[in-house]
C-alpha positions as CSV (number, residue, x, y, z in Angstrom):
1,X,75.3,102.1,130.7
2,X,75.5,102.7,127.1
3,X,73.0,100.8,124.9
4,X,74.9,101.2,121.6
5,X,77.2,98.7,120.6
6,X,80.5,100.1,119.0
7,X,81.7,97.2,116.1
8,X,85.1,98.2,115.9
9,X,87.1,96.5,112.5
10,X,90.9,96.7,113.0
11,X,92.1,94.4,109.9
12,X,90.5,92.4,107.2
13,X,88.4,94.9,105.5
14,X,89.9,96.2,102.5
15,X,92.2,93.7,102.3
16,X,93.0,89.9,102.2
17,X,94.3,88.9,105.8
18,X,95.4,90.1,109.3
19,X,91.5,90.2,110.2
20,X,90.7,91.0,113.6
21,X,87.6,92.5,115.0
22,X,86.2,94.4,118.4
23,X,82.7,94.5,119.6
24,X,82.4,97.3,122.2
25,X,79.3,97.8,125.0
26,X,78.8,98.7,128.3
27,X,82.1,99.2,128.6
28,X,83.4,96.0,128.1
29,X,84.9,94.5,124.9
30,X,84.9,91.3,122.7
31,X,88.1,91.1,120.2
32,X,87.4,88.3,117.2
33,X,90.4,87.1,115.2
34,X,93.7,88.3,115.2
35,X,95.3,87.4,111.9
36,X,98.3,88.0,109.9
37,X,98.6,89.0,106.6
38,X,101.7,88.3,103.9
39,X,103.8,91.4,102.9
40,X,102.9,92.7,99.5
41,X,105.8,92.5,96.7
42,X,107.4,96.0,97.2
43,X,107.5,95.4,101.5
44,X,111.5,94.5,100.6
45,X,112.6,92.4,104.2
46,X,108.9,92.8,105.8
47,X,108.2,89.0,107.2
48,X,104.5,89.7,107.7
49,X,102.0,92.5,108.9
50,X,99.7,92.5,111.3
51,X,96.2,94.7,112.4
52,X,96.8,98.2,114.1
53,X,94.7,97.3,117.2
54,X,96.4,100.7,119.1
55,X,92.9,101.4,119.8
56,X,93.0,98.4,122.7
57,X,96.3,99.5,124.2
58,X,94.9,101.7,126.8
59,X,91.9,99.5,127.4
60,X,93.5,96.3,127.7
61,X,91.4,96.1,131.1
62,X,88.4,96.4,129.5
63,X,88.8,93.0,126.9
64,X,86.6,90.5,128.4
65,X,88.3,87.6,125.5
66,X,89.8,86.9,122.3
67,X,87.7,84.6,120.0
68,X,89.4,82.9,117.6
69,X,87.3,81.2,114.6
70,X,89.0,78.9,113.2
71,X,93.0,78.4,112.6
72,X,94.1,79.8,109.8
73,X,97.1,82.4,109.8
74,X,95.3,85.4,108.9
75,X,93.1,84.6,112.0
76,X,95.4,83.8,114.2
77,X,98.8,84.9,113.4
78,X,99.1,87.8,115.6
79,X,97.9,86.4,118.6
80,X,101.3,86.4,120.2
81,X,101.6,89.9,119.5
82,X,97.8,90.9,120.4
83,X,98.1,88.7,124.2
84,X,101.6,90.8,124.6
85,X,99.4,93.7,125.4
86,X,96.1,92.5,126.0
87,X,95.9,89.2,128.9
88,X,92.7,88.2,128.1
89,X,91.3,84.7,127.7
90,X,91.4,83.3,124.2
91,X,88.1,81.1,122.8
92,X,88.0,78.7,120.3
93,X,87.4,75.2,119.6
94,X,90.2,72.1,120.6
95,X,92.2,71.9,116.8
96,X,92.0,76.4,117.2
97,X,93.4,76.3,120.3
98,X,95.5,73.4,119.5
99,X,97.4,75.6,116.5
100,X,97.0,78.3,119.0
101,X,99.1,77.1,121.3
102,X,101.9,75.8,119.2
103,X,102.0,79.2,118.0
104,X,102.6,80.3,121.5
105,X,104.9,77.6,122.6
106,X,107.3,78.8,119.7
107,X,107.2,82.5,121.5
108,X,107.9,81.1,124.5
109,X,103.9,82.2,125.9
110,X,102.3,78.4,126.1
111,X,102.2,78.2,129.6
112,X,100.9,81.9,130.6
113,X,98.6,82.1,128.4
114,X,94.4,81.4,129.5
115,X,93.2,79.4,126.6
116,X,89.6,78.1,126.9
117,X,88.4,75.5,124.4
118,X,84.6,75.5,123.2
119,X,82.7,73.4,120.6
120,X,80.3,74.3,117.8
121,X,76.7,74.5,119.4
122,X,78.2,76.0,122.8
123,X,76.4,79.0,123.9
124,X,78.9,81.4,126.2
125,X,78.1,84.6,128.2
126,X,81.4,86.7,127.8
127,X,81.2,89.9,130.1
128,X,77.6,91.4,128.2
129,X,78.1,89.9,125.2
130,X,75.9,86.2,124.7
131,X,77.8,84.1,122.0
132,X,76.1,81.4,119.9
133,X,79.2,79.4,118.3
134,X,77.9,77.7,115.1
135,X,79.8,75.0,113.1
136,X,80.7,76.9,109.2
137,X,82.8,74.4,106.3
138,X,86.0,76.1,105.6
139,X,89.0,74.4,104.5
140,X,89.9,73.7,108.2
141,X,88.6,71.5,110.7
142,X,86.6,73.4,113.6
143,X,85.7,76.3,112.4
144,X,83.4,78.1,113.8
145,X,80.8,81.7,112.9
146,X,79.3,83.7,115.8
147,X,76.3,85.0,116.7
148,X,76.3,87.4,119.4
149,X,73.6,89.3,121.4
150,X,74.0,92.9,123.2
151,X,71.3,94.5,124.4
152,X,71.9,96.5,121.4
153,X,70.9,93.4,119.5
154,X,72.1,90.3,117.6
155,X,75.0,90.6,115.1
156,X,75.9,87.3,113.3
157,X,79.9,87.1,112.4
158,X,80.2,84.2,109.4
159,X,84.2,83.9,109.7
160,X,85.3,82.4,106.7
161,X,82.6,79.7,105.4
162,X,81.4,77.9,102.4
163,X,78.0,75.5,102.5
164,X,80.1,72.2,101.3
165,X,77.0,69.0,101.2
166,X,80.5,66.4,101.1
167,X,83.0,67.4,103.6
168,X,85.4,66.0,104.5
169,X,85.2,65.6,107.7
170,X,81.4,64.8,107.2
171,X,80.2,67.9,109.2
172,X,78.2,70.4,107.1
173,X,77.7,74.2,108.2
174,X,75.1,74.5,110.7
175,X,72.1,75.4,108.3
176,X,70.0,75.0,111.0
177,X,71.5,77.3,113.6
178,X,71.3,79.7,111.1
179,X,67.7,79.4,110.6
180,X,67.1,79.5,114.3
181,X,69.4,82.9,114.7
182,X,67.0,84.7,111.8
183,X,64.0,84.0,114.2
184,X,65.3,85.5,116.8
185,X,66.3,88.3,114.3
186,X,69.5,89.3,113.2
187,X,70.0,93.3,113.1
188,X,73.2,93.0,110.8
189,X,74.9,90.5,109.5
190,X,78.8,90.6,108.6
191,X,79.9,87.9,106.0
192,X,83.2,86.6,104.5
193,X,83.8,88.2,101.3
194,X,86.8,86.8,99.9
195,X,85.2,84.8,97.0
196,X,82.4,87.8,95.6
197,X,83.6,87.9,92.4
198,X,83.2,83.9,92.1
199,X,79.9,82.7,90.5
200,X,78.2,79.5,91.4
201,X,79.3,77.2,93.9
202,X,82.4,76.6,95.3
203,X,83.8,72.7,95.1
204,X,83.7,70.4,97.9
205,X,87.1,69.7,99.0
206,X,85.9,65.9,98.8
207,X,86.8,66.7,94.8
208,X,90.6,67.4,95.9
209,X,91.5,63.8,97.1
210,X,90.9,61.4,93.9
211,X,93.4,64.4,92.2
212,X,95.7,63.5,94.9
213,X,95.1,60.0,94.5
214,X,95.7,60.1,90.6
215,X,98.7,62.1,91.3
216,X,100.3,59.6,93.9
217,X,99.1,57.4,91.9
218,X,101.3,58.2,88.2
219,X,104.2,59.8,89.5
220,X,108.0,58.1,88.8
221,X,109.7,59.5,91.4
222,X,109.2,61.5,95.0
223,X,105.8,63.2,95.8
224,X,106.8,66.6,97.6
225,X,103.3,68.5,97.9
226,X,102.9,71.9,99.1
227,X,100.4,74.0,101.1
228,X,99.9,76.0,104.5
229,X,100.8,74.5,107.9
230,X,97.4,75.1,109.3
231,X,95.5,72.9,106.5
232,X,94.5,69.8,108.6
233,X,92.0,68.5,106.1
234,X,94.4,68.5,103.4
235,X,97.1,66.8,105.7
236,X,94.3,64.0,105.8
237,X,93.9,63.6,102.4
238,X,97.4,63.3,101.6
239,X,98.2,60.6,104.1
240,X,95.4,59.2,102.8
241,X,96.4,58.8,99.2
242,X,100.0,57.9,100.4
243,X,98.3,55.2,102.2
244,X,96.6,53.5,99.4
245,X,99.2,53.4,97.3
246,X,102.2,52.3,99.8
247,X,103.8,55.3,99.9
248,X,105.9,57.0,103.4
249,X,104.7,59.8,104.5
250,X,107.2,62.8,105.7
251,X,106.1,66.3,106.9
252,X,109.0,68.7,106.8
253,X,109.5,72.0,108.4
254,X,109.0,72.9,111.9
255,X,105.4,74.5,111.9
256,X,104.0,71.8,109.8
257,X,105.9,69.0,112.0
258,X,104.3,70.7,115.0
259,X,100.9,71.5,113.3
260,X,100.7,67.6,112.3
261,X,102.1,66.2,115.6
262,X,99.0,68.4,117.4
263,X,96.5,67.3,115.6
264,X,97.0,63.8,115.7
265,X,97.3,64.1,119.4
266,X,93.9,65.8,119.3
267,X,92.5,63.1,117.1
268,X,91.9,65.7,113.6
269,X,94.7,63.4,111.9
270,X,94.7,59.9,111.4
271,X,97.9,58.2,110.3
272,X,99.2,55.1,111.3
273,X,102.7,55.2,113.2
274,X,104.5,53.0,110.7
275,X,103.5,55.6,107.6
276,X,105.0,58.2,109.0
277,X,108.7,58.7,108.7
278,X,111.3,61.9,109.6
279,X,113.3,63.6,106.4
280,X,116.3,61.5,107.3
281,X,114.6,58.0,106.9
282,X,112.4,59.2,104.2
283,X,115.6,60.7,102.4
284,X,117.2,56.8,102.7
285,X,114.0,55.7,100.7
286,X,113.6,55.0,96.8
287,X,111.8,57.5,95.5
288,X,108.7,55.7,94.6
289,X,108.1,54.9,97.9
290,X,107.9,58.6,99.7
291,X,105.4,61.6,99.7
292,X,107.2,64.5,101.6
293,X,104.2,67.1,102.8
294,X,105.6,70.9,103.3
295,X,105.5,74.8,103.1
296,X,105.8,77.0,100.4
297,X,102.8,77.0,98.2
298,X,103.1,80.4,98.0
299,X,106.4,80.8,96.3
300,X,108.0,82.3,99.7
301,X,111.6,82.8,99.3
302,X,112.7,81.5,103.0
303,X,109.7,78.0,102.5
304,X,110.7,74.9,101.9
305,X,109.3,75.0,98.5
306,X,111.2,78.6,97.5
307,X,114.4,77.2,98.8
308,X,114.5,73.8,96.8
309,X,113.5,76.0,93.8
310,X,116.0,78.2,94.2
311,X,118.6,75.0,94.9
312,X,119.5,76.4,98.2
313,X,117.6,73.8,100.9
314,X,120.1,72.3,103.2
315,X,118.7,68.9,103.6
316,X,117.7,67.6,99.7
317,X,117.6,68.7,96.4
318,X,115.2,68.6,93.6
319,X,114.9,65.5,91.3
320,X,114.0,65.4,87.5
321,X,111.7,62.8,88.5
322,X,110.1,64.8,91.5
323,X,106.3,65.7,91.2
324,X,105.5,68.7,92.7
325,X,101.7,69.8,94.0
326,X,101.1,73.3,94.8
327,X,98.0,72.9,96.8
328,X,96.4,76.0,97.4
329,X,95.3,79.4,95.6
330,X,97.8,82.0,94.8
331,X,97.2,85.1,97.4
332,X,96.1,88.2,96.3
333,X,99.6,89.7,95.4
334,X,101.6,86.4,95.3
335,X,101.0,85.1,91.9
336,X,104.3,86.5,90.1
337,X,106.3,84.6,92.8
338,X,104.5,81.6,92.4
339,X,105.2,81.8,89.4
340,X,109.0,82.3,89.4
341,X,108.8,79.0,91.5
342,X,106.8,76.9,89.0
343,X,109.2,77.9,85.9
344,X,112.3,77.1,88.1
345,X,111.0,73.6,89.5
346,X,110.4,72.9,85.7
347,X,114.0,73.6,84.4
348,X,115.2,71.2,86.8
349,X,112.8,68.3,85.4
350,X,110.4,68.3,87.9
351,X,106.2,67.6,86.9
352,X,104.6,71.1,88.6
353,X,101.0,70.3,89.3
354,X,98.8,72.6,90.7
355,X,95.2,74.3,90.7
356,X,94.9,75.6,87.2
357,X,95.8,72.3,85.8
358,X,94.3,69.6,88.0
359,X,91.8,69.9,91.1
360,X,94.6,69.4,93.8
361,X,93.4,72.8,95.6
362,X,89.7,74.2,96.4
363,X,88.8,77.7,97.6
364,X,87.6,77.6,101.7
365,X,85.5,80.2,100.8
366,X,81.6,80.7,99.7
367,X,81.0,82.0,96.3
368,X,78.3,84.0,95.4
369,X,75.4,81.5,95.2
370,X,76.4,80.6,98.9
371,X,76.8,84.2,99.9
372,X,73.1,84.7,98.5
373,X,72.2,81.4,100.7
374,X,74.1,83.0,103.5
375,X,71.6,86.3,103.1
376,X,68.4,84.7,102.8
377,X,68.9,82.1,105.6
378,X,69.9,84.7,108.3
379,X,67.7,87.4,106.8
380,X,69.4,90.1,108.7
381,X,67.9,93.7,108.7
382,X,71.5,95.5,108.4
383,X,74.2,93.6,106.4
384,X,77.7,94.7,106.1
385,X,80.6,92.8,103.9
386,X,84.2,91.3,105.8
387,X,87.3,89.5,104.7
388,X,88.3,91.2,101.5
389,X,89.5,94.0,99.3
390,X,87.3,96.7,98.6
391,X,86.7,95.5,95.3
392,X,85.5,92.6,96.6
393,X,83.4,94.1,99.5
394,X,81.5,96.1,97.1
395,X,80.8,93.0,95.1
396,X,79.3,91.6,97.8
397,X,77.3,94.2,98.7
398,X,75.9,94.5,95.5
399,X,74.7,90.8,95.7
400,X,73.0,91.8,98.8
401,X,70.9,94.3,96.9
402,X,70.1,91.5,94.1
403,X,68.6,89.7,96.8
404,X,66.5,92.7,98.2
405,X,68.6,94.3,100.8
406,X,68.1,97.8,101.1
407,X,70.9,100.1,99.4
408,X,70.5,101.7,103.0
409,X,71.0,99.1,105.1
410,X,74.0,97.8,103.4
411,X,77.1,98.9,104.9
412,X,80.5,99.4,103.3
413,X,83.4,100.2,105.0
414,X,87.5,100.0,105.2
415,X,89.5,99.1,108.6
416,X,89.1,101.7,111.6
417,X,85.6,103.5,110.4
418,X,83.6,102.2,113.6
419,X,79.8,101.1,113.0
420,X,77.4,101.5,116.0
421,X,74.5,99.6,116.6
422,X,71.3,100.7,118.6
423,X,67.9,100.4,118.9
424,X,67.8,98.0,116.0
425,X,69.7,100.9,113.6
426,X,73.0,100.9,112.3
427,X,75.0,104.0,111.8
428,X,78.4,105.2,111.0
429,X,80.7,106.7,114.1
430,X,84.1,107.9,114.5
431,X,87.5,107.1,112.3
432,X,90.5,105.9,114.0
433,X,93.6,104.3,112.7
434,X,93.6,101.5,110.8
435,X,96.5,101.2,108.9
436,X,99.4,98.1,108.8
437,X,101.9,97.3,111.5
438,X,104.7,96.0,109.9
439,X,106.8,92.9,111.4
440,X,110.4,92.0,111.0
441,X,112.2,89.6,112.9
442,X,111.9,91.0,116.6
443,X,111.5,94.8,115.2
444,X,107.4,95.6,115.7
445,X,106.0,98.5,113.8
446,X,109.5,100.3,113.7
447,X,109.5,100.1,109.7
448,X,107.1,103.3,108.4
449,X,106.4,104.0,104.3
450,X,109.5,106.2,104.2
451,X,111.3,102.9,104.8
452,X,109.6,100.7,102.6
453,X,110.4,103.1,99.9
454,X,113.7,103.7,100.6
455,X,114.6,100.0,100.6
456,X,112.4,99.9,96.9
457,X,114.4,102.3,95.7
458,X,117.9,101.1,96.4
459,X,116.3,97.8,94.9
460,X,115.4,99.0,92.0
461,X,118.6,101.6,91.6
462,X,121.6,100.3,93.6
463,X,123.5,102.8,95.9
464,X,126.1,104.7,95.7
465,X,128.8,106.0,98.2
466,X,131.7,108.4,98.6
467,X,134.1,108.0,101.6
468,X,136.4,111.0,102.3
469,X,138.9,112.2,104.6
470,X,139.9,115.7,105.5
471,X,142.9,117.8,107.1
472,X,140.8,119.4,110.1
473,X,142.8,122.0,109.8
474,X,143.2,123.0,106.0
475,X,140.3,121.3,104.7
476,X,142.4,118.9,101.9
477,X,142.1,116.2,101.3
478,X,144.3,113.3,103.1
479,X,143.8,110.8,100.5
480,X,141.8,109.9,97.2
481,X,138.3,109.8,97.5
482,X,136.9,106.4,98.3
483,X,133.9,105.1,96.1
484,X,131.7,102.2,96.7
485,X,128.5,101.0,94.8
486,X,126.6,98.2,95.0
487,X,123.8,97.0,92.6
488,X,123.9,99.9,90.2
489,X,126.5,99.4,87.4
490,X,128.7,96.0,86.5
491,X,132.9,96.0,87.6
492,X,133.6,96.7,84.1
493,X,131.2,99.9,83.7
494,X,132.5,100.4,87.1
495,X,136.3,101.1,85.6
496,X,135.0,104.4,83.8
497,X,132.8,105.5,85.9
498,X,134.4,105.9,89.4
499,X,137.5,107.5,88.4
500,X,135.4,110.0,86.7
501,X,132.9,110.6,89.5
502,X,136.0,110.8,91.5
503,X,137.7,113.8,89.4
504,X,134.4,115.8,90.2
505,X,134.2,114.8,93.8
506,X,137.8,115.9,93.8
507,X,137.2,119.3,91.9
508,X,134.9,120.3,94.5
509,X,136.3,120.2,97.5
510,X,138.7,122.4,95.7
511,X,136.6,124.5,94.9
512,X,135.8,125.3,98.8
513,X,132.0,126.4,99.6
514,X,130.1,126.6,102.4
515,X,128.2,122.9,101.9
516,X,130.9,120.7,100.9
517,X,128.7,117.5,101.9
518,X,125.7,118.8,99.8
519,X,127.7,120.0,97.0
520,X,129.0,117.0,96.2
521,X,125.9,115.0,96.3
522,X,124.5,117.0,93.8
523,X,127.2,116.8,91.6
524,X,127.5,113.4,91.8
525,X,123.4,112.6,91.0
526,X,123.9,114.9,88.5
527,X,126.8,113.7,86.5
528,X,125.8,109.9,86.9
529,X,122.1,110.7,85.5
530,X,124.1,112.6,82.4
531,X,126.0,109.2,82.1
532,X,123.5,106.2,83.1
533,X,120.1,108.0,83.1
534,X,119.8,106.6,86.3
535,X,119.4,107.8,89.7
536,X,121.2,105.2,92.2
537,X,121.3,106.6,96.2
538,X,123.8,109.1,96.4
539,X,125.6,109.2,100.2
540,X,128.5,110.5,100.7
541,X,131.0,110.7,104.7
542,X,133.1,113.6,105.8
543,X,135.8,112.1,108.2
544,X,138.0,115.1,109.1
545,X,141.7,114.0,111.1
């Protein structure tokens, strides 16, 4: 057996999401995350995207479990796609496992799936790997870092983190497992990156819930509030606020009905029954007297939030009188829909709050003081930056050499370059693929760049196509051309512009030639450029009787 341990990164380095790791030795592996990550704003129809893990599919056998860290989408919004083709028994602590399965449940995989719950502080031989699970602050309940010893060595895993002295739930980050884990000494350390370019500190979410409470507190009419499914904490401090000042509580939308419903059964939310009210009691309610709690904090089209902004949710409406909280952070990519959604909830009279304007959201993630605290706690002899763009690992890494790391024993790299560890040295080893699968609907990676740009294109130029039938025989034409377009010029531009597309289309399949098809296409882009300067999709069908 091998004495090198192969650190695999499938997602999550070089960009913000679908982060999933593999540790590999003796051989036997150890998969950490598998997260999703939103589509960027030219993937036209992608849902989401998740990790290339290709790499696993032949050695499925070989996955001794599946660690989840905490549960956040871009952790865990893959695992039904990941357990598909890799069985293995899932880790991770009770409100994890708990989002976990309701995840599953809606794929129809609940019941055939091995989940296995743990708690911060557990200590877990998985196949040769030894797993110290250590309690981190994120913006989640239960979240949990790693460290785990090979005979290669000991490699601690943050997950996402901050050092946050006021939680809310009261339970700090494990400083002192940390301190333990850099006695025993930590040959490279891998930390969350997503905050780098942050100075200071970041806020304790404790700061978030007298901004709800003022909020609650001065608004007219509804409260509708806005954020991610899997934010337990903030679910808390909402029903809080609504609480103390007499308000009904409402969660809408199916994952964060189920999301709530789970974690009051695990005990991670406290409401009392008679606060809590469906859509169609709340809806019955004056407005003063309701705080409805939903999706769509990122300006998604198809979220709760997108669709009462854009006036087409089936159930209510906006209200001038309506005060909206967006409570969470634009993503990396997101902030010109967020945007759009802000200016359209204000021209319907609505008060838009959100985090540039009043603390109502805090980052989950360490800045760079903490990321400095992270460094000189563990005191790791290798360190290598996760979780975030390039931009932002390289940031990171150049805090690690403020703070006296070794320009050679920092390690920068992107998804599928795979790090080895042995003997106490870390070195680069082979490439493999490491690039986006892209999801839509039931279709799984079927969707390649040529798509996505194809679908940009007759976004941004419309299409354009010419139907024809042929005599067979004599190679006329048995009627007029037929001309459709969409999204390329109005009806009345329309008028001049078919009939003369249609003279040329006409002219040359007169004019005979050996590619009819071809010859017309060219025609066609070349005439409508002369005329538009534009260059729509050009198709044109041959149906000979």
């Amino acid at each position: 057996m091998s004495n090198k341990l192969k650190i695999i990164p499938l997602g999550g380095l070089g960009e913000v999401g679908k982060n999933m790791m593999a540790y590999e030795i003796d051989n036997q592996i150890l998969v950490v995350d598998a997260g999703l990550m939103f589509p960027e704003a030219d993937m036209i129809g992608v849902d989401y995207i998740i990790p290339d893990f290709e790499y696993l599919y032949d050695k499925s056998h070989k996955v001794a479990g599946i660690i989840i860290t905490h549960g956040h989408e871009d952790h865990i919004g893959a695992i039904q796609h990941v357990l598909s083709r890799i069985p293995a028994p899932v880790f991770g602590t009770p409100l994890t496992l708990g989002l976990v399965e309701v995840k599953l449940a809606r794929n129809g995989m609940a019941s055939k799936v091995d989940l296995r719950p743990i708690q911060a502080g557990d200590c877990l031989q998985i196949g040769p790997f030894k797993v110290d699970f250590f309690h981190v602050c994120h913006s989640i309940p239960d979240a949990v870092g790693l460290g785990i010893t090979t005979k290669a060595g000991l490699v601690v895993h943050t997950g996402d983190y901050k050092f946050d002295h006021t939680p809310v739930d009261n339970w700090p980050t494990d400083y002192a497992k940390l301190a333990e884990l850099s006695t025993r000494g930590v040959d490279l350390l891998m930390s969350d990156s997503t905050n780098s370019e942050r100075p200071g500190w970041t806020p304790s979410e404790r700061v978030i819930g007298p901004a709800f409470d003022e909020a609650i507190k001065n608004a007219p009419g509804r409260v509708i509030i806005a954020t991610f499914a899997s934010l337990i904490s903030r679910m808390q401090q909402v029903a809080d606020a609504a609480i103390k000042h007499h308000r009904k509580l409402v969660f809408v939308g199916t994952s964060m009905v189920d999301n709530a419903k789970m974690a009051r059964k695990l005990g991670y939310l406290i409401v009392p029954d008679d606060t809590l009210v469906p859509i169609d009691a709340a809806l019955n309610l004056p407005p003063s007297q309701v705080v409805l709690m939903c999706t769509g904090s990122q300006g998604e089209p198809s979220s709760i939030i997108g669709r009462l902004s854009a006036g087409t949710n089936r159930q209510f409406d906006l209200l001038p009188n309506d005060t909206i909280i967006l409570s969470s952070h634009p993503i990396p990519g997101n902030e010109e829909a967020v945007s759009k959604t802000i200016n359209r909830m204000l021209r319907v009279g609505s008060n838009v709050i959100y985090d540039s304007i009043a603390p109502v959201h805090v980052s989950g993630h360490a800045s760079q003081e903490e990321q400095k605290l992270m460094i000189n706690l563990v005191k790791p002899n290798y360190f290598m930056p996760i979780h975030g763009e390039l931009r932002q690992l390289r940031r990171h890494a150049a805090l690690a050499k403020e703070i006296g790391i070794p320009q050679d024993k920092i390690i920068i790299i992107e998804n599928g370059q795979i790090v080895e560890l042995e003997d106490g040295k870390v070195s680069l080893g082979e490439r493999i693929p490491g690039g986006y699968v892209i999801v839509e609907g039931s279709a799984i990676g079927e969707a390649d760049p040529d798509v996505m740009k194809e679908r940009e294109q007759l976004a941004r130029s419309g299409i354009f196509v010419v139907n024809l039938s042929i005599d067979k025989y004599s190679n006329r034409l048995l009627d007029d051309p037929e001309i459709i377009t969409r999204g390329f010029v109005s009806a009345d531009d329309a008028e001049t512009l078919v009939p003369a597309v249609r003279k040329r289309v006409i002219d040359v399949i007169h004019g005979g030639g050996m590619s009819v098809q071809k010859d017309i296409v060219d025609v066609v882009r070349t005439f409508i450029f002369n005329e538009t300067k534009r260059r729509p999709m050009v198709f044109v069908t041959i149906t000979k009787a």
